[in-house]
Structure formats: C-alpha cells, structure tokens
N, C-alpha and C positions, 0 to 999 in steps of 0.2 A: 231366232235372233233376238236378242234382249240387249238393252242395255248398251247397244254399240255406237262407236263414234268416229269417223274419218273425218281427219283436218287438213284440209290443203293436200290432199294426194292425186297424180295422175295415174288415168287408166286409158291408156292408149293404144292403137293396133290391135285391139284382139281380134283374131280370127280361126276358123276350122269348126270348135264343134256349138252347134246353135245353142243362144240363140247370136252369140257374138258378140253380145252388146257390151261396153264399156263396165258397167253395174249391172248385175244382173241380180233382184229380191225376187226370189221366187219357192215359198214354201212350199212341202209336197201334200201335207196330208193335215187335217182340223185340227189335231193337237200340235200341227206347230203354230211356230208366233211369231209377231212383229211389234215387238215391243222396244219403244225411244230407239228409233233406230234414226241416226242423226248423220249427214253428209253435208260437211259444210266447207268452202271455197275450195271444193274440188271440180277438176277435168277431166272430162272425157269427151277425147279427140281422134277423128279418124280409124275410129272400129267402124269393120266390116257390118255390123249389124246397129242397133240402136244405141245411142247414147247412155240414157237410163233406161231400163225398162223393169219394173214393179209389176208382177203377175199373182196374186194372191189368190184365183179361181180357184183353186184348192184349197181353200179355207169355206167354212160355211157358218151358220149363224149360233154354231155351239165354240167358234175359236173367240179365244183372247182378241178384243179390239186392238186393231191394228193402230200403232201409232209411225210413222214414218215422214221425220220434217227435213228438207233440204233447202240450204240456203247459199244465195250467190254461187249458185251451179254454174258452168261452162261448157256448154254440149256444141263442137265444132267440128264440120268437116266430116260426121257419120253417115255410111253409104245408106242408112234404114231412117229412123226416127229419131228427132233429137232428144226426144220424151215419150215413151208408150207406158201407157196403163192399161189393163184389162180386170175383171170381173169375171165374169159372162157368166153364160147359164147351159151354155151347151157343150157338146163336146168332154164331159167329166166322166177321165177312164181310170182313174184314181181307184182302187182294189180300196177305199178307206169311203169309197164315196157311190149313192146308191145312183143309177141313171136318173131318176125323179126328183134330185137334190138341184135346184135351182135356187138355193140360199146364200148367200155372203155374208161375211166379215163386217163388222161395223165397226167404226173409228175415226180415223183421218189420216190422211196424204197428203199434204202441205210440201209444195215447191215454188219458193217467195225467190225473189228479188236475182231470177237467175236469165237464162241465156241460151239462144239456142240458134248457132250460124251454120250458113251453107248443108243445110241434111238433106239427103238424100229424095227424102219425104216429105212429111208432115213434118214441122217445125215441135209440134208437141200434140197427142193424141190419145184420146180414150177410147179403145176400141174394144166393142163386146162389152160397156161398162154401163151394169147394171143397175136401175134405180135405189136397187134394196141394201148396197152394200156401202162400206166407207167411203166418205165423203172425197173425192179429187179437186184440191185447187190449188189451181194456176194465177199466183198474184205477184203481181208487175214482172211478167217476163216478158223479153225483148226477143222477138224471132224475126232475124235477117238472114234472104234470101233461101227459104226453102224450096226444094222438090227442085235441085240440080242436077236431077236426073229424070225430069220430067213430074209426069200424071203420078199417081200413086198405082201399084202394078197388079195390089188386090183391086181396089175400087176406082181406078181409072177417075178421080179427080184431085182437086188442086188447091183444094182449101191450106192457109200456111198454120190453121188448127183446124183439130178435127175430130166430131163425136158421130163415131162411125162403128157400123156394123153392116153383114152381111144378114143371110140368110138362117132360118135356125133359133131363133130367139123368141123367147118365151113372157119375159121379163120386159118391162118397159128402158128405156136406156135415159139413162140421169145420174143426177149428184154428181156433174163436172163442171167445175164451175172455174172460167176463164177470168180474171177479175184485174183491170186496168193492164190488157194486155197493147202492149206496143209493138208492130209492125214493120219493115222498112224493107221494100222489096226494091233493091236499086237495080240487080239485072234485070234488064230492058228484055227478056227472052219468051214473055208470052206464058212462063210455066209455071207462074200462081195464077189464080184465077179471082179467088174470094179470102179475106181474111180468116172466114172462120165458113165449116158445113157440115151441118149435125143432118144425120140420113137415119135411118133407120131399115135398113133393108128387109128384114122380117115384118115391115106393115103392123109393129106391136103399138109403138109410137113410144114420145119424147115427153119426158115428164115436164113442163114448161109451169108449175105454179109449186108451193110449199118450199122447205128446205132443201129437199131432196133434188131442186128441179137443177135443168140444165141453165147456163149462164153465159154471156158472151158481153161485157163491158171492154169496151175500148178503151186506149189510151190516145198514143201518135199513132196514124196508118196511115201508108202511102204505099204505089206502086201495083197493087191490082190491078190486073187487066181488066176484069170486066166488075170495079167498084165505081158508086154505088150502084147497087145495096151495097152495106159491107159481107153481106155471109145470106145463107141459105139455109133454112127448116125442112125438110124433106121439101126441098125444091123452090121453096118462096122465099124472095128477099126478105130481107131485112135488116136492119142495122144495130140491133143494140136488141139484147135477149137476158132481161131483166128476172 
C-alpha cells in the first residue's frame, strides 16, 4: 500500500471470512509496504470482527518503514476490538519468513483524535506488540463503554485498553503508547474492570523506560468497577505509566 487515502467512507457489516474487521492492513511478506497510508473521518460500524485492525507481523526489519496516520476514526458497535494492532514475534509461517525472524517494521501508527463505542472487547488494543517494531499511538481517543460482551475471550479480563499478550513471546512488548486517552464507562454492568492492563503473558516483560516504552496518560475516566488504580502492569496498580 503506498500512497493511499480514504475520506469519509463507511465500512460496515463485514462478516464470513476472517478477520472480519471493518479495515483490515494486513501485508503478507517484507517486501511489501505501508507507505502514507491515510483514513480519515471514516466508520466502521457493526462488523462481526474488529473495527480496525493493522497486522504488519509479516514485515521484518529489512521492509519499508511503516507509515500509517488515522484521523477522527469512528469504531462503533464491533463484536471484536474497536482497535487492534499486533507485531509479535511468534507464530511466523510466512514461506518469506525464517522461524528465528523475530524482527519488525519500524515507522509509525498514529490514530489521533478518534473513537471507539460499544466493542465487543477491548475499546482499542496491542496485542503480541513488540518493543522492536513501529511505534503505536493512541492520542486523545475516547472509548465509551467496551467489552459488551463481557471479559475478553482469549485473556479473560476487562481493561477498556489493552497491551496484552499470551504465551510464546520472545521479544519484550512496548512502543504503545496510549496518550490523553479519555474513558466513559456509563453501563453500570460490572464488565470493565480497569482503564487500561498491560500483561505480559510470556514473563519476557514491559518496556516501561526510553521511546520505545509502553505509555498510559489519561485524560476524563469514569465508571471502572474496580478504579482506582486506573490500570494494571502485570498485575499491580497503578495510575499513570509515563
């Protein structure tokens, strides 16, 4: 992808072949690219899967830097994530890609001033996103009422973001950076828990210091069941992850 740009377009209902989601960036092999790839005051509402979801794990430290900026997004009403990113370092069955390639992409992922209601899940999430690859950030987005269908169904919690992984991981998980995110959980139903919950499942750990680190500034938050803290580091409170 080079060079492309979506103005004001809906992407609604998608369902049948995975991953579902409304937008779906997903390069297959290091020589491809994501270059100025631009979405701006578009919707995506009510897909079966995730709102956005940008997967560039298939790119490694010999692609083109990633550049991908979205702006005044609308992610409403999807049964998955209103925002998923991944990296990761495991799982690469890529015929372009050797089992031992735990490398990414470096650039940037910038999604400013957008939006993210009623998802299924996680209100916006990095998951399997690795320290080493281009930077994710989330600045001033507003996510009302996630995980209206409960816990999350891989990871069984309730953060309404979330830098998450399971098992498998080699790589430390960083460079998401959540920056003046605003909050408003008004269903009274028990099924957010914390603001924000970076885990680490693999026991590799959370980059928390440099550019690269993970990040969680607030903005307005309300309605957590169990805040404060506002969010959780592999298990410990805390409120603000500078």
């Amino acid at each position: 992808m080079n060079h492309i740009y979506y103005l004001r377009d809906h992407f609604t209902n998608t369902n049948g072949t995975a991953p579902q989601s409304g937008i779906d960036i997903e390069p297959n092999k290091p020589a491809d690219f994501l270059l100025d790839v631009n979405i701006d005051d578009c919707y995506t509402d009510g897909n079966a899967g995730d709102g956005l979801h940008i997967s560039p794990w298939l790119l490694n430290s010999t692609s083109q830097p990633i550049s991908v900026t979205v702006l005044r997004h609308h992610s409403t009403g999807n049964r998955g994530y209103g925002y998923f990113a991944d990296n990761g370092d495991i799982g690469r069955k890529s015929p372009f890609l050797s089992s031992t390639d735990s490398t990414n992409a470096p650039g940037t992922i910038l999604i400013q001033d957008s939006f993210s209601d009623q998802s299924g899940s996680y209100g916006a999430v990095g998951r399997f996103y690795s320290a080493n690859g281009a930077s994710l950030t989330f600045q001033n987005l507003t996510v009302t009422n996630p995980h209206v269908n409960g816990p999350d169904p891989s990871y069984h919690d309730s953060g309404a973001v979330e830098l998450v992984r399971g098992g498998g991981g080699t790589i430390p998980l960083g460079n998401v950076h959540f920056l003046n995110i605003n909050i408003n959980i008004i269903v009274t139903n028990g099924k957010s828990d914390h603001y924000f919950n970076f885990e680490d499942g693999s026991s590799v750990g959370i980059v928390t210091t440099g550019s690269n680190r993970a990040q969680f500034i607030p903005g307005k938050l309300s309605g957590a069941t169990q805040a404060p803290p506002n969010g959780l580091v592999q298990g410990v409170g805390t409120n603000v992850l500078d």
